[in-house]
C-alpha positions as CSV (number, residue, x, y, z in Angstrom):
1,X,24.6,16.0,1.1
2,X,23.2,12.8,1.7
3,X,25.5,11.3,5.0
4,X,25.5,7.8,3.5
5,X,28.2,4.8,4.5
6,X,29.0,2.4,2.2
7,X,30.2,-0.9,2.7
8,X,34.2,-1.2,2.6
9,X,35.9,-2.6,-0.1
10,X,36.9,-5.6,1.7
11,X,33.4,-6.3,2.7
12,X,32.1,-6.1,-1.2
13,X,34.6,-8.6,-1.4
14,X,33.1,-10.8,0.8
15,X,29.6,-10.5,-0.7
16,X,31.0,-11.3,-4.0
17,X,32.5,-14.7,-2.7
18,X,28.8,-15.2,-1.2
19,X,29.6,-14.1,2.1
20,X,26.7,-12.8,3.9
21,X,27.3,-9.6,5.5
22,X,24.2,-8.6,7.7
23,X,23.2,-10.1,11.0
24,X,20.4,-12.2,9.6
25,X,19.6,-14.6,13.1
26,X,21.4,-18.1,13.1
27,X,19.6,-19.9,10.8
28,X,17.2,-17.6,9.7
29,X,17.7,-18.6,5.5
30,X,18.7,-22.6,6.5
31,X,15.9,-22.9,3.8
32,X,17.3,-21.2,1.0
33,X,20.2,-24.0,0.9
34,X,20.9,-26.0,-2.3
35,X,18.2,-23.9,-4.5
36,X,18.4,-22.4,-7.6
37,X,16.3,-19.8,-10.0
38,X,12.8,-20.4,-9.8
39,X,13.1,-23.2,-6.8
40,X,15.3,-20.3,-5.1
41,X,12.9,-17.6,-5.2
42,X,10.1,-19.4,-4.1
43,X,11.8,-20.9,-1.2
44,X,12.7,-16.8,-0.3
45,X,8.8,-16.0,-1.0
46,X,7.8,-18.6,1.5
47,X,10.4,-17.1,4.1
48,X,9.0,-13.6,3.7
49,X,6.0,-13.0,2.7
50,X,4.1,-14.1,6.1
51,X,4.7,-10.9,8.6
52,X,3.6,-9.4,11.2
53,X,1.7,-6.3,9.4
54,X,1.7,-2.5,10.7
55,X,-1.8,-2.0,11.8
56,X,-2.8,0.7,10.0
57,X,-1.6,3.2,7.1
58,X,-2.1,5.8,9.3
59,X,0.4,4.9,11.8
60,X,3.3,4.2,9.3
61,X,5.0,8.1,10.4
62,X,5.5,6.7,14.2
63,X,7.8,3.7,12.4
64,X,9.0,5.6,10.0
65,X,11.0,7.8,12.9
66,X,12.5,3.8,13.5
67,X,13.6,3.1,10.1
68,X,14.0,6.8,7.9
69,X,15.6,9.3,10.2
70,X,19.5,10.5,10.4
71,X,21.1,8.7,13.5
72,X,22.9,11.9,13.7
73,X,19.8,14.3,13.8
74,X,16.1,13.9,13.8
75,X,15.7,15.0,10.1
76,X,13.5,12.4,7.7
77,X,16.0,10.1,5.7
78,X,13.8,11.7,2.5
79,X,16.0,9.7,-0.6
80,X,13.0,11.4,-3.0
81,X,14.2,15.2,-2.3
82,X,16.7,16.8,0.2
83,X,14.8,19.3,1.9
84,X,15.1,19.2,5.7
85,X,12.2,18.0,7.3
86,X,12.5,17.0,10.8
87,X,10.8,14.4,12.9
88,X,8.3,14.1,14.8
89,X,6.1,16.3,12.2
90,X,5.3,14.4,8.7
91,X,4.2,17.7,7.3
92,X,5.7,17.9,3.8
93,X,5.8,14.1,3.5
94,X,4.1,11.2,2.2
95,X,4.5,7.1,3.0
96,X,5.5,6.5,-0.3
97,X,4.5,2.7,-2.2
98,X,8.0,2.6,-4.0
99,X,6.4,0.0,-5.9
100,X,3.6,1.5,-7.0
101,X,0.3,0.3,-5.2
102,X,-1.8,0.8,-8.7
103,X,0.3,-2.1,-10.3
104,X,-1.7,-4.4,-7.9
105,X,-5.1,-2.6,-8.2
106,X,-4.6,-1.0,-5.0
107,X,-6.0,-2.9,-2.4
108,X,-5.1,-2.1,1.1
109,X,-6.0,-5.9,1.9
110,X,-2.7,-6.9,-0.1
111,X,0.1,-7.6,2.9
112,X,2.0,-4.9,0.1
113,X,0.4,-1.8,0.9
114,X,1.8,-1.4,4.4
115,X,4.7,-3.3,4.1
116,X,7.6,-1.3,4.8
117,X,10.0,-3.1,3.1
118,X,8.9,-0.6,0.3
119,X,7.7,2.2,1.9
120,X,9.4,5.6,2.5
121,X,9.1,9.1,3.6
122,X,9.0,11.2,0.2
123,X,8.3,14.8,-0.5
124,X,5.0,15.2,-1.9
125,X,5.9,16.7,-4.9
126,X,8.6,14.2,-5.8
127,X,5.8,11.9,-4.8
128,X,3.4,13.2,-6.8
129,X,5.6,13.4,-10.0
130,X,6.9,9.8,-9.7
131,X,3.2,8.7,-9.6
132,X,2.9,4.9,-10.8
133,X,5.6,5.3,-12.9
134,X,8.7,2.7,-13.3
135,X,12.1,2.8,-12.2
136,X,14.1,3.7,-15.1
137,X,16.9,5.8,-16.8
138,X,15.6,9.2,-18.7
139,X,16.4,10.2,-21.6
140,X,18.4,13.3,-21.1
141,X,18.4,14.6,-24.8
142,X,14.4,15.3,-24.3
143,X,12.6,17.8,-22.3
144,X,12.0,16.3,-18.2
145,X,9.1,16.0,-16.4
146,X,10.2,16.7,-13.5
147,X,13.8,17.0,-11.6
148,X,14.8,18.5,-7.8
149,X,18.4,17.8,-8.3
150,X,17.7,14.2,-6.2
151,X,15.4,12.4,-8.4
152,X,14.1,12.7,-11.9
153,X,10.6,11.8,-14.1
154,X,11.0,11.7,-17.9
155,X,10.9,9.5,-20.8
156,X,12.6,6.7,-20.5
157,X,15.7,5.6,-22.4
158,X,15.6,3.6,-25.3
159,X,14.7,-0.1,-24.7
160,X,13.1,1.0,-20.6
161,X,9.9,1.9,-19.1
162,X,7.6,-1.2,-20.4
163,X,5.4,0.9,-22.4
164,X,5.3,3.4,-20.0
165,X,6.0,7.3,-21.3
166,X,7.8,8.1,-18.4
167,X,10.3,6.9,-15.8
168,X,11.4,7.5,-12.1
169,X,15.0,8.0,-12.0
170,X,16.5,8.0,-8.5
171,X,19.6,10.1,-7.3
172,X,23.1,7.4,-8.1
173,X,23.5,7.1,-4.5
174,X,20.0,5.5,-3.8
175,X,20.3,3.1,-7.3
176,X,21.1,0.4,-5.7
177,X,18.2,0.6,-2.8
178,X,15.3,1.1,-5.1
179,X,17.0,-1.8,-7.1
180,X,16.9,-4.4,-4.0
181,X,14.0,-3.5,-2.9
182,X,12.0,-4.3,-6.1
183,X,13.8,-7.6,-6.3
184,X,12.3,-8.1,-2.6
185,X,8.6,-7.0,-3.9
186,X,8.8,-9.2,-6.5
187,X,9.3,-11.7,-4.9
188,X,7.4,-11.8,-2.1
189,X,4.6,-10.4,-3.8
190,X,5.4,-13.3,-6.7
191,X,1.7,-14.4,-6.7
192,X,-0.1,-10.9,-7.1
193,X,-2.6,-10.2,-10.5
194,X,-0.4,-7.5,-12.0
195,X,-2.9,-4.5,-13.2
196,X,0.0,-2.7,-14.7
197,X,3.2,-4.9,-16.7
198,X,5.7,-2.0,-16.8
199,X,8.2,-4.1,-14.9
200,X,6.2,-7.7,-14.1
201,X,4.9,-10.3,-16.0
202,X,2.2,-12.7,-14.7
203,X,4.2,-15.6,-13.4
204,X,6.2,-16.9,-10.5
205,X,9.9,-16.6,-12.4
206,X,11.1,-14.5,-12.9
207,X,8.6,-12.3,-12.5
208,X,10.4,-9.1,-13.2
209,X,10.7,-8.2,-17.1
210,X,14.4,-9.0,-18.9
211,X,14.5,-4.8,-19.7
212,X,13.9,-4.4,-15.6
213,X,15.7,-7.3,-14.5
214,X,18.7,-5.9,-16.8
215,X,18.0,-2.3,-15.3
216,X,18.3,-3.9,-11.6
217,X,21.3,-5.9,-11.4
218,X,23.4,-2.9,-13.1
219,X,21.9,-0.6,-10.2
220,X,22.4,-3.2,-7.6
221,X,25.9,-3.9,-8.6
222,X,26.8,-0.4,-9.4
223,X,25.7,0.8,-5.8
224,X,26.2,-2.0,-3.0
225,X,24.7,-1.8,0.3
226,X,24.8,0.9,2.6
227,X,24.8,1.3,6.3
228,X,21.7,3.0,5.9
229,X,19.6,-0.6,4.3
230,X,21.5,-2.8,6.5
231,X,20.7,-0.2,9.7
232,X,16.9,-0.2,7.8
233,X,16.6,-3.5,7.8
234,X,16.8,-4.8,11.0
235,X,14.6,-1.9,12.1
236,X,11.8,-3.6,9.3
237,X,13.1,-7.1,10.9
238,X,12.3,-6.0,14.4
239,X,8.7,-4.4,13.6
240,X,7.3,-7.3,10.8
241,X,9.4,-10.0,11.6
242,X,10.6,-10.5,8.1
243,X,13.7,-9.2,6.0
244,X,14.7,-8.3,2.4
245,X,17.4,-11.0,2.3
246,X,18.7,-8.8,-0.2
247,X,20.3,-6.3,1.5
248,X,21.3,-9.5,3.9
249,X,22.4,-11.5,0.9
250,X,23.4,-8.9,-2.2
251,X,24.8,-12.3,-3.9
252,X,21.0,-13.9,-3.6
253,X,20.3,-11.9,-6.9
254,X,22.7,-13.0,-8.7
255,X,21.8,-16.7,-8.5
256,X,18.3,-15.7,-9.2
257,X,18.8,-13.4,-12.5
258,X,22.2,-12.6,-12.6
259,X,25.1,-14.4,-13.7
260,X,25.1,-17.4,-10.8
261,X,21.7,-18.9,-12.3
262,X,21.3,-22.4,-12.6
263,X,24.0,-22.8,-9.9
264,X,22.8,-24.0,-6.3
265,X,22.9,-21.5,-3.5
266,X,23.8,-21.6,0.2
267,X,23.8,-18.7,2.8
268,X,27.0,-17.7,3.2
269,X,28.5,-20.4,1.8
270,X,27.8,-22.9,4.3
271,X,24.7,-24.9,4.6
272,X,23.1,-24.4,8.0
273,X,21.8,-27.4,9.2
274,X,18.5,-27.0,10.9
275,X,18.3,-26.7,15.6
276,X,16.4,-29.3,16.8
277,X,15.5,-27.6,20.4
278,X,12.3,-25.7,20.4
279,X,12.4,-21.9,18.5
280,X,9.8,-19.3,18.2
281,X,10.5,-18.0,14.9
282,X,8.3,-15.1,14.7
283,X,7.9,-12.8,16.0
284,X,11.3,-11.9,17.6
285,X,12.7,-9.8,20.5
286,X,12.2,-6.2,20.0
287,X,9.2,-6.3,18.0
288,X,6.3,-4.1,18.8
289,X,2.8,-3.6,17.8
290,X,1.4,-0.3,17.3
291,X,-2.3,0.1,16.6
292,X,-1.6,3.8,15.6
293,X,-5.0,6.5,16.2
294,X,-8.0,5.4,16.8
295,X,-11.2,7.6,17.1
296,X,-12.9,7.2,20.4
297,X,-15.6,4.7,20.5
298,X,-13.9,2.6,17.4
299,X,-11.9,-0.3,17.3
300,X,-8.2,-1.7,15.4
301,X,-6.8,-4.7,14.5
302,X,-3.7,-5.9,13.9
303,X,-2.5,-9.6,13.2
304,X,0.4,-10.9,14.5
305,X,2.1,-13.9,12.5
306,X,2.9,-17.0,14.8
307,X,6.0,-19.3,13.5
308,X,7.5,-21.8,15.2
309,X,10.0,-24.8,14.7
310,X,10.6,-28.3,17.0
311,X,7.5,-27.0,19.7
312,X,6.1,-30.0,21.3
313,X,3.3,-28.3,23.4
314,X,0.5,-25.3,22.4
315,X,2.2,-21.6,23.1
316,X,0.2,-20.1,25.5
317,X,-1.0,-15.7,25.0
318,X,-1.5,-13.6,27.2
319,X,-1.8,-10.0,27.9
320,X,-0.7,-8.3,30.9
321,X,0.9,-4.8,32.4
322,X,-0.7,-1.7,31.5
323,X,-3.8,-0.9,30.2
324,X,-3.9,-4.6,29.3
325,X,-7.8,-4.9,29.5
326,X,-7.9,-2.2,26.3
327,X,-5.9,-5.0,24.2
328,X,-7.8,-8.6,23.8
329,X,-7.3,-11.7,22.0
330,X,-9.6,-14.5,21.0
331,X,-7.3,-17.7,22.4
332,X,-4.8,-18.1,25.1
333,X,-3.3,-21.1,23.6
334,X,-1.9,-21.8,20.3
335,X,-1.6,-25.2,19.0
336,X,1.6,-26.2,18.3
337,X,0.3,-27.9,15.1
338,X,-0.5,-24.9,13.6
339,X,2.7,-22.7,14.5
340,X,4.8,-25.2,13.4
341,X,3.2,-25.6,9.7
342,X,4.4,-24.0,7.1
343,X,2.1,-21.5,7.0
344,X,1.9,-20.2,11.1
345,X,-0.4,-18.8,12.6
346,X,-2.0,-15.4,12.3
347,X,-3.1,-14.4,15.7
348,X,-5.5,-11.4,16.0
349,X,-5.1,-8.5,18.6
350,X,-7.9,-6.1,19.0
351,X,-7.2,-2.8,20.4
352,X,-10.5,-1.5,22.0
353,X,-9.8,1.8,24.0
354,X,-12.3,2.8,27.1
355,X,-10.7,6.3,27.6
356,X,-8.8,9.3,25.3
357,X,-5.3,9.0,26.0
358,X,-2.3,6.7,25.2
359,X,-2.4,2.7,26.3
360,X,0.6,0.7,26.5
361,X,0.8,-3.0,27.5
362,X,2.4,-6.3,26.2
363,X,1.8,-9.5,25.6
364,X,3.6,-12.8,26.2
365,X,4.4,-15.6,24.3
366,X,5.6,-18.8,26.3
367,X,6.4,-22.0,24.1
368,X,8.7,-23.8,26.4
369,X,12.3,-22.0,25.8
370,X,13.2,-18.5,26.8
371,X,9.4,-16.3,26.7
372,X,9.2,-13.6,24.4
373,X,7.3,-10.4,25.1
374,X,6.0,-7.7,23.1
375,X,4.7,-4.0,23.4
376,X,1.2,-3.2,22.2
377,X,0.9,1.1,21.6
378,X,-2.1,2.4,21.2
379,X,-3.8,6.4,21.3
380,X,-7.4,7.2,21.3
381,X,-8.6,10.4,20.0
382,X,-12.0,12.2,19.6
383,X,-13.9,11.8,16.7
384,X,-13.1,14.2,14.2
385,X,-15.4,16.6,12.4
386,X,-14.8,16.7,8.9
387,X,-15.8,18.9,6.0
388,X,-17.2,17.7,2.5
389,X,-14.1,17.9,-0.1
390,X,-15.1,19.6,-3.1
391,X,-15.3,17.8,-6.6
392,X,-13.3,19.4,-9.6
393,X,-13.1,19.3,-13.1
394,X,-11.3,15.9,-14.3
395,X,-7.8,16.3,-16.0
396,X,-6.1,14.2,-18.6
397,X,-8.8,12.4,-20.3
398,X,-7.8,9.8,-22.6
399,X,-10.4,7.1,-24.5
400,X,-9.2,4.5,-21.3
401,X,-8.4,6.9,-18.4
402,X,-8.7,10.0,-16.9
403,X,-7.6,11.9,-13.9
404,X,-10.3,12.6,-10.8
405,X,-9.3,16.1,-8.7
406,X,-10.9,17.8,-6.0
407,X,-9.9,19.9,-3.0
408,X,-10.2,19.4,0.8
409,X,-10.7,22.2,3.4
410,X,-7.7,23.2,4.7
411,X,-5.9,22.6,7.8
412,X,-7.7,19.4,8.3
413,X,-5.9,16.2,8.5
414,X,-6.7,13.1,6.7
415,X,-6.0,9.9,6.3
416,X,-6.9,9.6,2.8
417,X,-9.2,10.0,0.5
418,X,-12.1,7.5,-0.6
419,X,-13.2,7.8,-4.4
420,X,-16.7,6.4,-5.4
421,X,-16.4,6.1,-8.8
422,X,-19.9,5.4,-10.5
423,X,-19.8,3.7,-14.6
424,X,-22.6,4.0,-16.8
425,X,-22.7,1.1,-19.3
426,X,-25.6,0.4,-21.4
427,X,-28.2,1.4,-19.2
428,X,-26.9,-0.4,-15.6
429,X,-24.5,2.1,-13.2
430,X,-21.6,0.2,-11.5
431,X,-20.3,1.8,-8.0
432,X,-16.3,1.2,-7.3
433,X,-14.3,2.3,-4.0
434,X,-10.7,3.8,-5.0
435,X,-9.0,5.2,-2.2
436,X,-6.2,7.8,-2.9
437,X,-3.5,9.2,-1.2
438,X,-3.2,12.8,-2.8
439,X,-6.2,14.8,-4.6
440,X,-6.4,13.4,-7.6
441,X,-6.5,9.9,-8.9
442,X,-5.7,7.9,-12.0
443,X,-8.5,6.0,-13.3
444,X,-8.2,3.6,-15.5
445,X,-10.6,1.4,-17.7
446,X,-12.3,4.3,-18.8
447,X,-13.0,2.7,-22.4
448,X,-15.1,-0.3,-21.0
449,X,-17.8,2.8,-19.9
450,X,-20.5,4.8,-22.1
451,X,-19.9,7.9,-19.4
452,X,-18.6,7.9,-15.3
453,X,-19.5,10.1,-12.3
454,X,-17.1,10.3,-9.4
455,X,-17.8,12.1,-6.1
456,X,-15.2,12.2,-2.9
457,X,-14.8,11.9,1.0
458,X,-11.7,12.1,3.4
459,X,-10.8,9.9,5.8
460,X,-10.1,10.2,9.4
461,X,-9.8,7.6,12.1
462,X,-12.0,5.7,9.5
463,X,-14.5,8.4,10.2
464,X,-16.0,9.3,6.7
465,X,-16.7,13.2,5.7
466,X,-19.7,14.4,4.2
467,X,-19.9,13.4,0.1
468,X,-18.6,16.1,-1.9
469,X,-20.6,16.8,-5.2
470,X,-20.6,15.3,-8.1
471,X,-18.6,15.4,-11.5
472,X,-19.7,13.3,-14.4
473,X,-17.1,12.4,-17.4
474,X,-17.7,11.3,-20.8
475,X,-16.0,10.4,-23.7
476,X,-16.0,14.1,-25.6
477,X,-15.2,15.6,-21.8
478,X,-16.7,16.9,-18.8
479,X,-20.9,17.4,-19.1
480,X,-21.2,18.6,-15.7
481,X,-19.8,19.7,-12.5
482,X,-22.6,21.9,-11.2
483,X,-24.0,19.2,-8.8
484,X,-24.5,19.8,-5.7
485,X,-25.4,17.1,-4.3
486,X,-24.8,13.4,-5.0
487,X,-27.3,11.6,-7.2
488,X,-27.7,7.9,-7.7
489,X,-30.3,6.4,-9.5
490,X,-30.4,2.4,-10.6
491,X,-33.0,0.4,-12.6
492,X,-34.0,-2.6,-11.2
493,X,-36.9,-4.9,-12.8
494,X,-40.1,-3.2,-12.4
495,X,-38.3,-0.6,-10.5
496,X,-35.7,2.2,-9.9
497,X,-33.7,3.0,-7.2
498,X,-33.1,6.5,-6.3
499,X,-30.0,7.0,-3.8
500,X,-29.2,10.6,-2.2
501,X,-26.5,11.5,0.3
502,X,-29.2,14.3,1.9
503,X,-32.5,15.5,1.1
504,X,-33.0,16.4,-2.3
505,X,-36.1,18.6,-3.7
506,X,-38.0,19.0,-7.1
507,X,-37.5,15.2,-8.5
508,X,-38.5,15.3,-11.9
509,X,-38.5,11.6,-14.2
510,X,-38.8,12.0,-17.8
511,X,-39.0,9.3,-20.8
512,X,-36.7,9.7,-23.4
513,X,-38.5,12.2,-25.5
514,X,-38.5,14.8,-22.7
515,X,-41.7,14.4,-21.7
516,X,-42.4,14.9,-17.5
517,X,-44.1,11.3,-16.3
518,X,-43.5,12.2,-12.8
519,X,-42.3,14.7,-9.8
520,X,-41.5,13.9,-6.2
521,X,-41.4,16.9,-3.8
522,X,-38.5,15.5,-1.6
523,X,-36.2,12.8,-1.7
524,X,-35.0,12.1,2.1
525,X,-32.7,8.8,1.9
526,X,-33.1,6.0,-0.7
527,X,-36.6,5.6,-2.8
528,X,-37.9,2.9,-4.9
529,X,-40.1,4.0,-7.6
530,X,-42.4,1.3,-9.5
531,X,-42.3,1.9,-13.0
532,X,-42.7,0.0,-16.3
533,X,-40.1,-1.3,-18.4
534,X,-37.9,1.7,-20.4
535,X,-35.4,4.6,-20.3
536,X,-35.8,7.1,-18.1
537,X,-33.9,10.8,-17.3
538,X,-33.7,11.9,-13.6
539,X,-33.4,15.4,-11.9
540,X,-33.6,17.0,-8.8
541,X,-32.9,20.9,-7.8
542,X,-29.7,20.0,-5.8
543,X,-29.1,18.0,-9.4
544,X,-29.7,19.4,-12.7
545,X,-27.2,17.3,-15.0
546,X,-29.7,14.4,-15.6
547,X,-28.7,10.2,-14.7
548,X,-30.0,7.9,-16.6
549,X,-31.5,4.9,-16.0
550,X,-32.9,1.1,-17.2
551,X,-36.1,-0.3,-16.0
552,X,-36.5,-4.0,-17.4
């Protein structure tokens, strides 16, 4: 039983006349007015995708118990599975990318991967199984990848899935969420590199792919908003400063993909003319910034985005109540020149804690109308002690990919994971950082690489464990997992490079014919070894499966 509360039918009615039916602030999409298709969803991209960002992954849970729980209980608003789990514990749960970080590489600098316009608390094996897979309708007549009697992974219907060989299908009732908030992600994320096409294409309009813009508008107009996105969204509004204006605005799509494109578009109906008296746009009453955990002795950042319309003077920072000298910012005035562009202002708050414990303060802005204030949350903890994860066999492996696994000691708690993934291509080794969320990774581009190595450490507090081993990959399979310890070894001109993650014993170097040119007792750290142009093999005791390496 899912408690959900769907709009009335009068107030579908509105929306269909192009009524707005959330509480978006007076004014708030003035911009959108007289715009159409492409012109349209850019002006929406510019209103969005500047926002105040959650500091950390880490800390997504603690909002999360603002936006995803009941408002009848304290049980997780889990739209993946419906297995009770109850707030404050996030055991059982991931922060789910609902738009699958991988499509963008990744990159936990992209705005995207905290945004939680698109993340949710999901069950991890629902979470697991939906992987980076698109939204999409399975085919029923075949054999399912996975089902919990909420959501579903299998192949996708004919004419879905963008190449893909299998589909996320959501439970009916939540259709029409997933639906909105990929229109949102598209668009404010309109400018991304796409890694993965399953429902983008590499351009500004329409962005989304006519099979997934199809898809959408049938689940967005087969499932209108609920209570639940319009309760959601002010929640988001209140932490980042920035809405999906389509939950706001259901119409908005329509003029964008659906049947109302080419025609001109105005909020509500009624063009807003712009206020001429002074407004801090961003951020708004009721925001707060939380810096999440942070291991004692260690810092956090968070950036808070500045907008402001009609200012004449500079808005003037500052930081008071509380622990306020644990929370610092470089200025204590902003010019007006900058908050009033286009672009804002992103201003920088460092959280640096002097003592274990929780810190609370604020911090004012003061422009000239009514101040705003804001509440800065912070908790320091000791540094954890971690153990090394250990490396496993790899799973799945294709000609371009293959899956990295390991385990991590239990009852630890992690962040995440942080993959080194190391390529072998002609000779010359190429080092990549992947962070991962579960154990076991996707990785891709597996065909551009003669052979790959991968070892593993967790994450805590941005505290790094020990390296696990190492497992090396090549195109017929695995050709060794026995390491014990990492081994790194690159050719440089007139010299090699040899790399360990702690003392290794019984170096041996060999030339391509097997014959012994050379053994080093002990390898403590990082070694360079002179030696003339050729191929060499490399081995240590902690390392039997041999590296290669080029020497030009």
């Amino acid at each position: 039983m899912k408690f959900i509360t769907r709009m009335s039918i009068a107030t579908l009615a509105l929306a269909s006349y192009g009524i707005s039916v959330a509480e978006a602030p007076a004014g708030y999409y003035s911009s959108l007015n007289g715009k159409s298709e492409g012109e349209l969803k850019t002006a929406v991209y510019n209103l969005v995708h500047n926002f105040t960002r959650v500091s950390s992954y880490s800390a997504l849970p603690s909002y999360f118990q603002k936006t995803d729980v009941y408002p009848e209980s304290r049980r997780w608003w889990d739209m993946y599975s419906d297995i009770p789990f109850y707030a404050p514990s996030f055991s059982g749960l991931n922060s789910e990318h609902s738009f699958p970080k991988s499509w963008w590489g990744g990159s936990q600098t992209v705005g995207a991967y905290v945004d939680l316009n698109h993340l949710y608390p999901s069950e991890r094996a629902a979470n697991t199984a939906k992987s980076n897979y698109p939204l999409g309708e399975v085919d029923r007549t075949r054999a399912l990848k996975f089902e919990n009697g909420v959501c579903y992974v299998g192949t996708p219907a004919r004419g879905q899935g963008g190449g893909a060989s299998y589909v996320f299908e959501p439970n009916e009732e939540y259709k029409g969420d997933f639906a909105r908030t990929y229109f949102y992600m598209a668009t404010c994320y309109q400018d991304l590199t796409w890694k993965y096409k399953y429902m983008v294409d590499q351009n500004l309009y329409p962005t989304l792919t006519p099979w997934a813009v199809n898809l959408l508008l049938k689940w967005h107009r087969e499932d209108p908003v609920s209570e639940k996105e319009t309760d959601r969204n002010e929640e988001v509004y209140k932490i980042q400063g920035n809405r999906n204006p389509f939950i706001d605005m259901p119409e908005l799509a329509e003029y964008i993909w659906g049947t109302k494109k080419g025609n001109s578009f105005t909020p509500g109906g009624v063009i807003v003319e712009p206020v001429g008296d002074p407004e801090l746009v961003a951020p708004t009453v009721g925001m707060e910034l939380q810096f999440g955990q942070v291991a004692e002795g260690k810092t956090a950042t968070a950036k808070v985005f500045v907008k402001s319309k009609n200012v004449q003077k500079s808005i003037y920072v500052s930081i008071y109540s509380g622990d306020k000298d644990m929370f610092t910012t470089p200025m204590s005035t902003i010019p007006s020149t900058l908050t009033n562009s286009d672009d804002g202002y992103w201003l920088t708050v460092t959280y640096r804690p002097s003592a274990l414990g929780q810190h609370t303060s604020r911090i004012l802005f003061d422009y000239g109308g009514p101040s705003l204030g804001m509440s800065l949350r912070g908790e320091c903890l000791p540094v954890p002690s971690l153990t090394a994860c250990t490396a496993t066999a790899p799973t799945d492996i294709q000609p371009d990919r293959y899956t990295a696994n390991w385990t991590a000691p239990e009852g630890e708690v992690i962040d995440y994971y942080m993959v080194t993934r190391t390529r072998y291509v002609g000779g010359n080794s190429y080092e990549e950082k992947l962070p991962a969320e579960e154990s076991h990774l996707e990785i891709t581009g597996f065909d551009e690489s003669d052979s790959e190595a991968y070892y593993v450490e967790s994450v805590r507090l941005e505290t790094y464990s020990p390296k696990s081993n190492v497992v090396f990959v090549d195109h017929s399979g695995i050709t060794g997992v026995e390491a014990i310890e990492p081994l790194i070894v690159r050719g440089y001109n007139g010299f090699m490079r040899i790399d360990v993650a702690a003392p290794q014993t019984g170096c041996r170097i060999y030339d391509t014919s097997g014959r012994e040119l050379r053994v080093i007792d002990t390898i403590d750290f990082n070694l360079d070894i002179e030696m003339p142009a050729g191929v060499y093999i490399i081995t240590t005791d902690q390392h039997p499966t041999p590296v290669k390496a080029v020497v030009r």
